[in-house]
N, C-alpha and C positions, 0 to 999 in steps of 0.2 A: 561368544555372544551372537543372536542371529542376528540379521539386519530387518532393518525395514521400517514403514511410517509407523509416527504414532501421533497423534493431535493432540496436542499438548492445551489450546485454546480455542474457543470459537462463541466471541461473544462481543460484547461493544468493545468500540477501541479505546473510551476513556478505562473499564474496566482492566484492557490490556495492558496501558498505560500503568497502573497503578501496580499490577501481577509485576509484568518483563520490563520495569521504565527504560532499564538499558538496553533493550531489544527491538521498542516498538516506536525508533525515530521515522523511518521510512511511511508506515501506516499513519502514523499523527501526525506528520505533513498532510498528508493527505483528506485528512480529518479537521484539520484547521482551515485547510486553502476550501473547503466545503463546509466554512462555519454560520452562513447564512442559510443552507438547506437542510444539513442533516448533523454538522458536525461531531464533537465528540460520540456524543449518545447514539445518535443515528447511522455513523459508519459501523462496519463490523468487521471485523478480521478473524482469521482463523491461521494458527500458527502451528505448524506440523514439525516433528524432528523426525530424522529416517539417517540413521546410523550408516547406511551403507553410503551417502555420497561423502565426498569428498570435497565438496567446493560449498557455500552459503549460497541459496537460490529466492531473491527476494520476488513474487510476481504481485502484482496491483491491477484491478479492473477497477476501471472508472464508469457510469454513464451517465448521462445528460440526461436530463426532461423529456421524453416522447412528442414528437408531434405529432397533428390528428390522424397522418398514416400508421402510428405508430412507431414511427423510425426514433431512432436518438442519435448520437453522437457515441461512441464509447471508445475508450484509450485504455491498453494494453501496457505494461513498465514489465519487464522484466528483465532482472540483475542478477548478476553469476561471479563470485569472486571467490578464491580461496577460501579453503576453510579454516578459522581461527585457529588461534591457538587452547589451549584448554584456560577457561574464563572468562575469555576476550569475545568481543561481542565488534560488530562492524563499525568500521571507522569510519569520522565524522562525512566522511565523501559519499555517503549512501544518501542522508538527507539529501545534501548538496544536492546531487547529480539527479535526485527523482523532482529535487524542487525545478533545476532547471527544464527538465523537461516539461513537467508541467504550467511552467510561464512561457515555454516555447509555444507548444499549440495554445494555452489561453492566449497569450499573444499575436496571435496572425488576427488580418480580420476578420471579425464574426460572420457567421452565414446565420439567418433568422436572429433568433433571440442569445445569440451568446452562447458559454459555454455553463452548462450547469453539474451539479453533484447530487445523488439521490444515491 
């Protein structure tokens, strides 16, 4: 069998939701905690398999609002953990750990207007 990516999704995350519900805890955090800007409908995910790795590689970009320079805010997550066993999908600590993160910097204090999702 060769290896290599193949893009299995790439569309809203409530649609993701509903395809992978046991695949797309990570991205629907994400999509909740930005449920006054863009949430389910609004965020978007894209969900790739690539045979050749070895380990589950979650990554998430976030950005904030622009201000009138243009500039925003934007937060990087990226997780790396063995790779399952055949059926198995990531254990509950994937939410966990990308929610903490994301209440860590929502939580320092704000610089301008806070921290926003678009």
């Amino acid at each position: 069998m060769e290896c290599g990516e193949v893009q299995l999704f790439d569309g809203s995350v409530r649609d993701l939701a509903r395809l992978l519900p046991r695949n797309a805890n990570t991205i629907c955090t994400a999509a909740i905690a930005a449920w006054s800007s863009v949430g389910m409908d609004g965020a978007t995910a894209v969900v790739i398999a690539d045979s050749g790795l070895e380990k589950m590689v979650i990554s998430v970009h976030l950005e904030g609002a622009r201000n009138a320079q243009g500039q925003c805010l934007s937060l990087d997550v990226h997780r790396e953990s063995p790779a399952a066993k055949d059926g198995a999908v990531t254990s509950p600590a994937t939410v966990t750990s990308f929610l903490n993160s994301l209440l860590k910097v929502a939580g320092n204090a704000p610089r301008g207007d806070g921290l926003h999702f678009c």
